[in-house]
N, C-alpha and C positions, 0 to 999 in steps of 0.2 A: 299434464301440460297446460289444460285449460282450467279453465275456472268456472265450475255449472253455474246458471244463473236459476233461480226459484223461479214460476212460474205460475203458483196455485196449490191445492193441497188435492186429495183423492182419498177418502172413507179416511182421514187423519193422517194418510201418507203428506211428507213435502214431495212436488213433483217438482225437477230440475231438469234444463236444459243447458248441455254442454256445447258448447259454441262449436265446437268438431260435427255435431251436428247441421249446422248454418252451412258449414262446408260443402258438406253431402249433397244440401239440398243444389246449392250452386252451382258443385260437378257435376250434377244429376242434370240437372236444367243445361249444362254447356252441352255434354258429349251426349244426351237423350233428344226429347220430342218435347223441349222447351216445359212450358208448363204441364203440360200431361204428365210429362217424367216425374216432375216435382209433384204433382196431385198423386203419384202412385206410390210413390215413396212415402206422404203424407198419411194415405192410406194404410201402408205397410207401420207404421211407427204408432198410429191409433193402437191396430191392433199388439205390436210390442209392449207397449203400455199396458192395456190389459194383463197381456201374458201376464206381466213383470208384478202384476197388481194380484193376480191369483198367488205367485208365490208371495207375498208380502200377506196377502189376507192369513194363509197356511199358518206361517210363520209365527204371526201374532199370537194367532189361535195355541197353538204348543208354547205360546210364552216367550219364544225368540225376537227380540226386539229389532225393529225397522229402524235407519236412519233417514232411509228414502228412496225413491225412485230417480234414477239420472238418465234421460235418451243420450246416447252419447252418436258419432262417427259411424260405430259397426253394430249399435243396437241398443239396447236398454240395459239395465242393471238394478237388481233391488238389494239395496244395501244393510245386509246386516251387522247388528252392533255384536250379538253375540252365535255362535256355535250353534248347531243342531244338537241336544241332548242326545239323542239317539241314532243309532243307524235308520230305524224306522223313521224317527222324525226329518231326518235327510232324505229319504225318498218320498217321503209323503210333500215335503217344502219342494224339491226338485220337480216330481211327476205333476204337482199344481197349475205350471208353466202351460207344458203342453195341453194338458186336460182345457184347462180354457181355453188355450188356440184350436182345440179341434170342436168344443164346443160354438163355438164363434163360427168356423166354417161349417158347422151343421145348419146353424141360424140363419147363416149367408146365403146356402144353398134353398133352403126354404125359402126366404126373400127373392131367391132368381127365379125360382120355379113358379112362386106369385105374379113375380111384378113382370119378370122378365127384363129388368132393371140392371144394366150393365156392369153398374158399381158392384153387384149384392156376388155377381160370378166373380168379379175381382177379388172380392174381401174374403169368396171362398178360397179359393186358390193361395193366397196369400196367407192366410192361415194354416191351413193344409200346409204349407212348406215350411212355418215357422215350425209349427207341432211336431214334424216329421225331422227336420234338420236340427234342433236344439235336444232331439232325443238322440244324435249321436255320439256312443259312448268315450269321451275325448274330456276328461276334462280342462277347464271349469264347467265346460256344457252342461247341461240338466241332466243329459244320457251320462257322460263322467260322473255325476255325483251320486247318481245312482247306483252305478257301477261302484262307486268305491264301496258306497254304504254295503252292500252284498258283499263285497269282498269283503267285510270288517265283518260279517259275522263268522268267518272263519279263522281271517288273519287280524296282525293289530293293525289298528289306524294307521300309522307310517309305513307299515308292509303296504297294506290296502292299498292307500295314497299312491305309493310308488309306483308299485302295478298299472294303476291309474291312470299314472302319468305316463307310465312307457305305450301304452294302450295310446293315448292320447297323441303323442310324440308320432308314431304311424300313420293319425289320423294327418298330424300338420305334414307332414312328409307329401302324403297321398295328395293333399290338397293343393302342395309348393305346387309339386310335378302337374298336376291339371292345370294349374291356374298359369303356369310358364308355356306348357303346349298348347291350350286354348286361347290362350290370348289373354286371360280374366284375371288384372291385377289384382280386384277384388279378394277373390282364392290365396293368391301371396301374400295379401297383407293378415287376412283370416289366418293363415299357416305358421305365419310368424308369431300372433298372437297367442296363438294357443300354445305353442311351443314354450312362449315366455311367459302366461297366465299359469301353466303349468308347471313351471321350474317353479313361479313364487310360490301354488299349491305344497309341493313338496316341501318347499325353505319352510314352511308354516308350517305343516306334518311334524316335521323332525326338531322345528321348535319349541314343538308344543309337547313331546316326548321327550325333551330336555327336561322341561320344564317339569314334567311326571304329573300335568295334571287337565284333565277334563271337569267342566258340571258335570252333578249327578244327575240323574242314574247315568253311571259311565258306559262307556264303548267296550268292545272285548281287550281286554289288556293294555286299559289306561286306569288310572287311577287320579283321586283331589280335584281339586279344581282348577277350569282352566283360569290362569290367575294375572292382568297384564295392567297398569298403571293409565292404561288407553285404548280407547275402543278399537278393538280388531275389523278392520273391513272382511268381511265375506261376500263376494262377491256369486248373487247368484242370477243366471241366465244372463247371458251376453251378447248374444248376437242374435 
C-alpha cells in the first residue's frame, strides 16, 4: 500500500522505512502517554531491527540473498530474494530472529542489574516478548517456518506448508477472539494478517510444486530448480 523510503544501510543490508510505520508512531503518541509511548515503541523497533538483521546475517551466510530490511506498521521484515535451500537452512534463518532478541534481553538485563537504568529493564522485557511471540508456530512467523521446515522432513513442502498454515489459521482465530473480548484492535488486525500472510504462504507452496522445482540440494519430494523471471519476496519475521 505504501512505498518504504531507504533510510541508511546495516552490515550491507538497505534499511527501509514504511510510512505505515510513521502511523504507529502517531496512534501510539494519540491513544498512549504522548512521547513516552512513542519513545517505547521507538525502543521496541531498535530492537526489531536487530531481530530482523540476525535473520539477514543467517541468511547471507547459507548463500540466501537479502533485498533488505523494511520496519513496516506491525513490525519489521527482512526480505529475501531467494528460498531457504534446506529445511535445516529454514530453521537456522528462522531461529536467528529470536536468538538475537533474547540475546539482546540477556544484555539488557545485565545493563539493569549494573546501572539500574530504566531503559536497560525496558529493552529487556521488550525483547523477551519479541523472542517469545515471533516463536509462535503460525506462520509466516519464525515459529511457522520452523514448524514447516520439521514437517518437510517427513512430509513434501506443500503438504508441510499446508499443515502450516492450518496450524497457523488457529493461531489467527485465537488471536480474532482475544483481541474482540479484550478490547485490543491490535490482536484483530495481527489475526487477520496472519490469516492472509498465510493463504499467500500456501498460493506460493503449491506454485512452486507446479512448477516441480526447488535449488538444490532439494527439500523431501521436490525436485530442479526453483525457476521464476522475478525475484520472489520471502518474507521473514513480521511482527
Amino acid at each position: 500500500m505504501f512505498r518504504p523510503y531507504r533510510i541508511g544501510r546495516l552490515f550491507g543490508f538497505p534499511i527501509e522505512v514504511n510510512p505505515s510505520f510513521l502511523l504507529l508512531l502517531a496512534f501510539v503518541a494519540f491513544v498512549g502517554d504522548g512521547l513516552a509511548s512513542v519513545y517505547l515503541v521507538l525502543l521496541g523497533f531498535s530492537s526489531v531491527l536487530l531481530h530482523e538483521l540476525g535473520h539477514a546475517l543467517v541468511a547471507r551466510h547459507l548463500g540466501v540473498r537479502i533485498a533488505g530490511i523494511e520496519l513496516r506498521f506491525l513490525g519489521g521484515v527482512a526480505k529475501m530474494i531467494d528460498p531457504p535451500r534446506t529445511p535445516g537452512d529454514e530453521i537456522a534463518i528462522a531461529a536467528a530472529g529470536p536468538a538475537v532478541s533474547f540475546a539482546l534481553a540477556g544484555l539488557s538485563l545485565v545493563g539493569a542489574t549494573v546501572t539500574g537504568a530504566e531503559v536497560f529493564h525496558l529493552l529487556t522485557w521488550v525483547n523477551v516478548a519479541i523472542g517469545v511471540f515471533n516463536l509462535t508456530p503460525a506462520l509466516p512467523m519464525d515459529g511457522g517456518r520452523i514448524l514447516r521446515a520439521l514437517l518437510s522432513l517427513r512430509f513434501s513442502y506443500t503438504r508441510a506448508t499446508e499443515i502450516a498454515v492450518t496450524v497457523s489459521r488457529v493461531f489467527a482465530v485465537a488471536f480474532a477472539v482475544l483481541g474482540l473480548f479484550a478490547g485490543r484492535f491490535y490482536f484483530v488486525v495481527l489475526a487477520l494478517m496472519l490469516w492472509s500472510m498465510g493463504t499467500a504462504e500456501r498460493a506460493m507452496a503449491r506454485l512452486r510444486a507446479h512448477r516441480g522445482a526447488t535449488p538444490a540440494p532439494v527439500w523431501p519430494d521436490d525436485a530442479g530448480a526453483f525457476g521464476t523471471s522475478r525475484p520472489v519476496w520471502v518474507v521473514v519475521r513480521r511482527f
